[in-house]
N, C-alpha and C positions, 0 to 999 in steps of 0.2 A: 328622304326616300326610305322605307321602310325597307325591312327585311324579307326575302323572300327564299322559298325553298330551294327556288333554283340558285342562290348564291352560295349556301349552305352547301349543295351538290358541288358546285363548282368548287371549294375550299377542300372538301373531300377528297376529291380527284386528283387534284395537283400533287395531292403526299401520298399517291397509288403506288404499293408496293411497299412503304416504311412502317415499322411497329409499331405499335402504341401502349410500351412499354414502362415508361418512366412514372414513377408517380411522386408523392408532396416530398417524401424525403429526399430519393434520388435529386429530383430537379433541385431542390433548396440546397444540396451540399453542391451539384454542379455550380450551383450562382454562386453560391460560398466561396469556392475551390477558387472559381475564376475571378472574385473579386482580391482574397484575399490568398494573392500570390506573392511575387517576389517583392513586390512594394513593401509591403510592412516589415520588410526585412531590410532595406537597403531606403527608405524614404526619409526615416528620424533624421539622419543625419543631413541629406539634403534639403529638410524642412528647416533644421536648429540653421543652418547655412543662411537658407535665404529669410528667415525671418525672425529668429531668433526667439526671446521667450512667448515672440507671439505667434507661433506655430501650432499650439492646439487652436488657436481660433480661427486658421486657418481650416480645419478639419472639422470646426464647428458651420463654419457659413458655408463651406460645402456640402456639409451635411445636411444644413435646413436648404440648399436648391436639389440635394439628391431626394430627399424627402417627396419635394413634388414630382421629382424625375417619374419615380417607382411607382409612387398614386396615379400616374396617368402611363404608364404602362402595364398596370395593375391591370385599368380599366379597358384602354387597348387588345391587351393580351387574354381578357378573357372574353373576347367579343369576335378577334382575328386571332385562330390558333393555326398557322400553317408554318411549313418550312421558310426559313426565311427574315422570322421573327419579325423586328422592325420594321423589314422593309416591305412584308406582309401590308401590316396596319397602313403604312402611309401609303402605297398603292392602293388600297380600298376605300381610303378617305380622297386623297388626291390625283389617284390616277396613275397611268403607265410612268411617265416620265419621272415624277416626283419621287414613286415607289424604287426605282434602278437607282439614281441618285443615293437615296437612301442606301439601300443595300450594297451598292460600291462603299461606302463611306463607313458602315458596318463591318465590310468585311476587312477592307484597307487599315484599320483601325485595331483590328485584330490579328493581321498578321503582319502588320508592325509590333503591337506589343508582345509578337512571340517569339519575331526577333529580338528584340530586345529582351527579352527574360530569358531564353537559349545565350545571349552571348551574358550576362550576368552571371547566369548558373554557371557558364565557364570562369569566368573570373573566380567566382566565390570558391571553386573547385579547384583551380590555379592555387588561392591565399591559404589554402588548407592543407594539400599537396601541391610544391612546387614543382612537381613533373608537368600534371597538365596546363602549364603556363608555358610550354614550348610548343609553339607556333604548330607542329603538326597534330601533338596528341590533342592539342584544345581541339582544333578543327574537327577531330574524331570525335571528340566528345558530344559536339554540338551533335553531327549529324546523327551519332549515337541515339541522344535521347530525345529530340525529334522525330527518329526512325521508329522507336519501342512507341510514343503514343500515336505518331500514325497506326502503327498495325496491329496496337490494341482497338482501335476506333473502328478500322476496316475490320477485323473480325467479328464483330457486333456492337449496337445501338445500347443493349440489355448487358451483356460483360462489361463495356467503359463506363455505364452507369452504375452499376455494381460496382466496381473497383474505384470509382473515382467516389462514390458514397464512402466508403471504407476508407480511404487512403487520407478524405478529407479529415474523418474523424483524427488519424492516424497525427495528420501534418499541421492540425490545432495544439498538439498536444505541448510542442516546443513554446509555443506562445504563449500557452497557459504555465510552462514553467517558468516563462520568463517573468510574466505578472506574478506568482507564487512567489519565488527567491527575491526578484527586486525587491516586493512589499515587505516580505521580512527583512530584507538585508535594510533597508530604508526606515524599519521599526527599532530595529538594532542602530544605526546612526550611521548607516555608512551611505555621506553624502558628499557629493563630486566637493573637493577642495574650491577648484574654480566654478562655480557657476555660470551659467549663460544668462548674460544681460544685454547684451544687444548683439547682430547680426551686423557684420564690417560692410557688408555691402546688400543691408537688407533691401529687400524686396516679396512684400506680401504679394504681391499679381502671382510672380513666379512659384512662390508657397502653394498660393491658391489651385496654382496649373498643375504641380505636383499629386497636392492633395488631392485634387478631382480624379485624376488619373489612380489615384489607390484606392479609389472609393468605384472608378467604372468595371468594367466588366458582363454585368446582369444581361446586355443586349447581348453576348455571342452565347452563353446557354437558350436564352428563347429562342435564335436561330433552329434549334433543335425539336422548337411545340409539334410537328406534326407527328412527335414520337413520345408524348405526352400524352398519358392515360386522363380523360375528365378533365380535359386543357380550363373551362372555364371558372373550375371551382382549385384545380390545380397550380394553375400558371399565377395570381393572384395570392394564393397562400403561402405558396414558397418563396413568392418576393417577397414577399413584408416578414417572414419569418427570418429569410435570410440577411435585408437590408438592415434591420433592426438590431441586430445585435453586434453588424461589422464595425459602426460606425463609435460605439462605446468603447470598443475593442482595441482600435487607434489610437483611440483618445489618453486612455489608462497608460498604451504602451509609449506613447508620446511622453509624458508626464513624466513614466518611472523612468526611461532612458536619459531624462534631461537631468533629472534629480543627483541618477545615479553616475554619470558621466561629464555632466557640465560642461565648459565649454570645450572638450575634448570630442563629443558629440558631433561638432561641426564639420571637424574635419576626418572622420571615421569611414573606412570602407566596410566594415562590421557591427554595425553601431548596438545591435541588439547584443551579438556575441562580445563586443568589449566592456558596454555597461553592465554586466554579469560577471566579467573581467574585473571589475576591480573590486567584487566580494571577497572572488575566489578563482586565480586564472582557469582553475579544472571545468568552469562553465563554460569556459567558450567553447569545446569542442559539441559539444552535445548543441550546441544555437549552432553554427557552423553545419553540421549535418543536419540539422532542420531545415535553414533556409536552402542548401539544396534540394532537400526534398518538396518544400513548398515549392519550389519554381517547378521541377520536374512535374509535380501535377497538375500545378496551374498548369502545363501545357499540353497536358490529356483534355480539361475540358474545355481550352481553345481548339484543339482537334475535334472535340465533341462537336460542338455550335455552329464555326465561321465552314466548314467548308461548304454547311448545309444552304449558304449564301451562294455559293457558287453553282450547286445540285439546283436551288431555285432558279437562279437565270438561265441555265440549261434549259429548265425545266418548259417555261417558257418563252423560250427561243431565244434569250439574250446572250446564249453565250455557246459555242459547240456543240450540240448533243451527247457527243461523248461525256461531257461531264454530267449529265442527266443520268447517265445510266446507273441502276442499282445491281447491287452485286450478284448474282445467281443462288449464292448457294448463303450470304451472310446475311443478306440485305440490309447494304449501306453501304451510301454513294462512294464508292470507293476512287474513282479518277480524281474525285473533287478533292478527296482527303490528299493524294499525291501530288496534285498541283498546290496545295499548300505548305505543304511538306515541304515541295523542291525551292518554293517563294521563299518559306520563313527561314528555311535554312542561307539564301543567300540574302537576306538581311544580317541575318549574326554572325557571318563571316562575315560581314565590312562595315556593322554598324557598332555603335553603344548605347548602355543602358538608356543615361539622362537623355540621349539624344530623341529617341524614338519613342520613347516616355512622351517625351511633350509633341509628338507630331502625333503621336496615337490619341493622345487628349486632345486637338484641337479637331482633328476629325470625326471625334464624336460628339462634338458639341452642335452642329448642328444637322447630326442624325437626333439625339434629344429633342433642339427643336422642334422640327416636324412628328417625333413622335407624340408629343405634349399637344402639338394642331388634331393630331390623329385621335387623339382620345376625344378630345371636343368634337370632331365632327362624326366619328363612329355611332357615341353617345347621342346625339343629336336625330340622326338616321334611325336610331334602332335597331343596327345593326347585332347581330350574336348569330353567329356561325354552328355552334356547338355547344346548347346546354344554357340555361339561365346567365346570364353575364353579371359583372359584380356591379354596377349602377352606381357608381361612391357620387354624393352630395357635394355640391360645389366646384367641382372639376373644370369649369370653363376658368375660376378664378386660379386655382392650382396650376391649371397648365398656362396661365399667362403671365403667372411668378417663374413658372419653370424657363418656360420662354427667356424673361429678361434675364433670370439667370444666366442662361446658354449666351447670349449675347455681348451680357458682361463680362466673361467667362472670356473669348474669343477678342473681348477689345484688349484683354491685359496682356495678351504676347506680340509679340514683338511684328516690326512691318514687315519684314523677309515671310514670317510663320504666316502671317496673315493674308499675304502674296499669294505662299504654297496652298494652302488652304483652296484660296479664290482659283486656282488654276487647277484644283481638283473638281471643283464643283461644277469649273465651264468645260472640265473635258468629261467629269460623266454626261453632262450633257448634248454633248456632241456623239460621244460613242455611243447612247442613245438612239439620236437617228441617225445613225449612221445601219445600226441594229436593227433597228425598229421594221424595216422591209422583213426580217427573215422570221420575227415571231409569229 
C-alpha cells in the first residue's frame, strides 16, 4: 500500500501543538544520555559475577543483535516520525491493537528502568554519604531528583534538550577518566593480584539479559520524534551516531575494570570507583560523583521520551484525555510527565536495581521484535511520513536476525520472568478492547 498525503496529514496532526525543536546532536546525546546511564557504572561487576572472563563477549553478541535493532529502527523511524516513537511504527505497519501493545511495553519498560536507576542513584548516594542510607532522607532523595527532571521536562521540550545535550557531554567525561587512568595505570603494571578466571555460578543467558539492558534505551528518546526537527534525515543519524560508539565504550570499560580489579570485581557495589581504587584510593571519589550524576541524567531523558507514550494514547483515546493535554504556556504534555513521575517514584521506593534491570529488558524484547516486523513492512508499503526516508539495503534480512535475536533473548530468563512477561502481553491486550469503544 503506497503512501499517500492523507497519511502524511494524519502523522502531522497527532503531534498538534508540540515543537520541532531537537535536531542530530540534541537527539544523539538524548539516545546517549539514556543509553548510557547507570549501567555502565554498576553492570562490570554483575557481568564479572555471572560470567566471568567471558563477560566482554557477552557485550559483544549483544552488540551484533543491537546492530540490527538500530538498522531497523533507523529505517522505521525515518518513514514514522510521530509521538510515541515505537509504538508509532508498529501501529502503521500493524494496526491499532499491535501499535498499544507496543507502546504499553515501551513505556512499562521505561519506567521500570527509572525506578530502578532512582533507587541505585540512592544507594550509590547512601555508599558515598552514610546519611542518605537512612530510610527517610533516601526516600527524599529519590523523590528529590525525580521531582528536578520532571519539572525541567514540563518547562520545555527545547530547555531538557538543551541541558540534557550538555550535561551528556558533562557525564561522559568520568568515563573517559576512567579509560585514561586505568590504561596508564595498567601500562605502569598495576594488575589486579587475583584475576578473574571463572564465574562460581556462571551463567552467560543472565550476562546476556544484563548486557542488553546497558545497551537499551534508544526507544524512549524516539518516543520524543514529534519534537524532532527533519525527523527522517534526523532520527536515522543520531542513532548510528549514538549506537556506534556506546557499544566500544563497554567493551574498553569492561576490560580495564577486570584487568584492574580481578576477581574482586565480582563482588563490588562500585566496580568502576574501586578499580581506580586500587591505583590510587583518591579516585574513587571523583567515579562515585559521576556515577551519580550519570543516573540523575539518565533520568532527564527517560522523562524526555516515555511519558510522550502516555500523551500518545491520550492522544488517541487510549488512555484519559487529560493526559493528552499540552501545556498552555510550555508546550509539553505535562500530566503525562506527572503520572510518571508519581509511577517511577513508587517503583524506587520498593524496588532494586538488578531486579527491575531485568524486567525492564525482557519487556523490551519484544517491543524490538515488532519494531524489526515494522521496518519490513513500512519499507515494503513505501510508506515516509516526512521527508525522503533512509531505504537501507537488506533490511527484511536484518530485521529477521534481529527478530531471532529478541526471542533468544527472552528464552534465556527464567519461567517466573517469562510468565510475567506473557501476562503483560495478554493484559495489554485486553485493556485494548476494553479501550478501543472510546478512541
Amino acid at each position: 500500500m503506497a503512501t499517500t498525503p492523507e497519511l502524511a496529514a494524519k502523522e502531522r496532526s497527532r503531534d498538534h501543538g508540540l515543537v520541532r525543536a531537537m535536531g542530530v546532536f540534541a537527539f544523539a546525546a538524548a539516545i546517549t544520555n539514556e543509553v548510557v546511564g547507570s549501567g555502565i557504572y554498576r553492570l562490570p561487576a554483575s557481568m564479572a559475577s555471572a560470567a566471568g572472563t567471558a563477560a566482554p563477549y557477552a557485550y559483544v553478541a549483544c552488540l551484533v543483535a543491537m546492530g540490527a535493532i538500530v538498522l531497523c529502527f533507523s529505517e522505521a523511524g525515518s518513514r514514522i516520525s510521530t509521538s510515541g516513537g515505537p509504538y508509532g511504527y508498529v501501529e502503521a505497519a500493524f494496526g491499532r491493537m499491535p501499535g498499544f501493545v507496543a507502546g504499553v511495553l515501551l513505556w512499562l519498560s521505561a519506567v521500570l528502568a527509572a525506578g530502578g536507576v532512582a533507587a541505585a542513584l540512592a544507594d550509590t548516594a547512601g555508599s558515598a554519604f552514610p546519611i542518605f542510607a537512612q530510610p527517610g532522607l533516601r526516600y527524599l532523595l529519590i523523590i528529590g531528583v525525580l521531582g528536578l527532571m520532571a519539572g525541567i521536562n514540563i518547562v520545555g521540550v527545547d530547555l531538557a534538550a538543551k541541558v540534557l545535550g550538555w550535561a551528556t557531554v558533562i557525564k561522559v567525561l568520568p568515563l573517559l577518566l576512567f579509560l585514561v587512568v586505568g590504561g596508564i595505570g595498567l601500562a605502569m603494571g598495576h594488575h589486579a593480584e587475583t584475576p578473574i578466571t571463572h564465574a562460581p555460578d556462571a551463567n552467560f543467558g543472565r550476562a546476556a539479559i544484563l548486557a542488553m539492558f546497558a545497551l537499551t534505551g534508544m526507544e524512549t528518546p524516539l518516543a520524543a520524534s514529534g519534537e524532532v526537527r527533519d525527523p527522517a534525515r534526523t532520527v536515522p543519524r543520531a542513532l548510528i551516531l549514538a549506537m556506534a560508539s556506546i557499544g566500544l565504550l563497554y567493551i574498553a570499560i569492561q576490560l580495564i575494570a577486570g584487568a584492574l580489579f580481578g576477581a574482586g570485581l565480582m563482588t563490588s557495589s562500585a566496580p568502576l570507583a574501586d578499580a581506580l581504587g586500587t591505583i590510587d584510593p583518591r579516585w574513587r571519589a571523583p567515579l562515585l560523583v559521576g556515577a551519580s550524576f550519570s543516573m540523575l541524567i539518565w533520568l532527564g531523558s527517560d522523562f524526555l521520551g516515555a511519558p510522550r507514550v502516555l500523551f500518545a494514547f491520550a492522544r488517541d483515546g487510549m488512555l484519559p484525555s487529560f493526559l493528552g493535554q499540552v501545556h498552555p504556556k510550555w508546550r509539553t504534555p505535562h500530566w503525562g510527565i506527572i503520572v510518571h513521575f508519581l509511577l517511577a517514584v513508587g517503583l524506587a521506593l520498593t524496588g532494586t536495581f538488578e531486579k527491575l534491570a531485568i524486567l525492564s529488558t525482557l519487556a523490551i524484547a519484544p517491543l524490538y521484535f515488532l519494531a524489526c516486523a515494522s521496518a519490513v513492512i513500512l519499507k515494503r508499503r513505501g510508506v515516509a511520513t516526512l521527508g525522503k526516508p533512509l531505504s537501507l539495503p537488506g533490511i527484511p534480512v536484518i530485521a529477521l536476525f534481529g527478530m531471532l535475536c529478541m526471542i533468544a533473548l527472552v528464552a534465556l530468563a527464567q519461567w517466573s520472568e517469562i510468565g510475567a512477561l506473557a501476562g503483560v502481553l495478554i493484559g495489554s491486550c485486553l485493556l485494548y478492547l476494553v479501550m478501543r469503544p472510546r478512541a
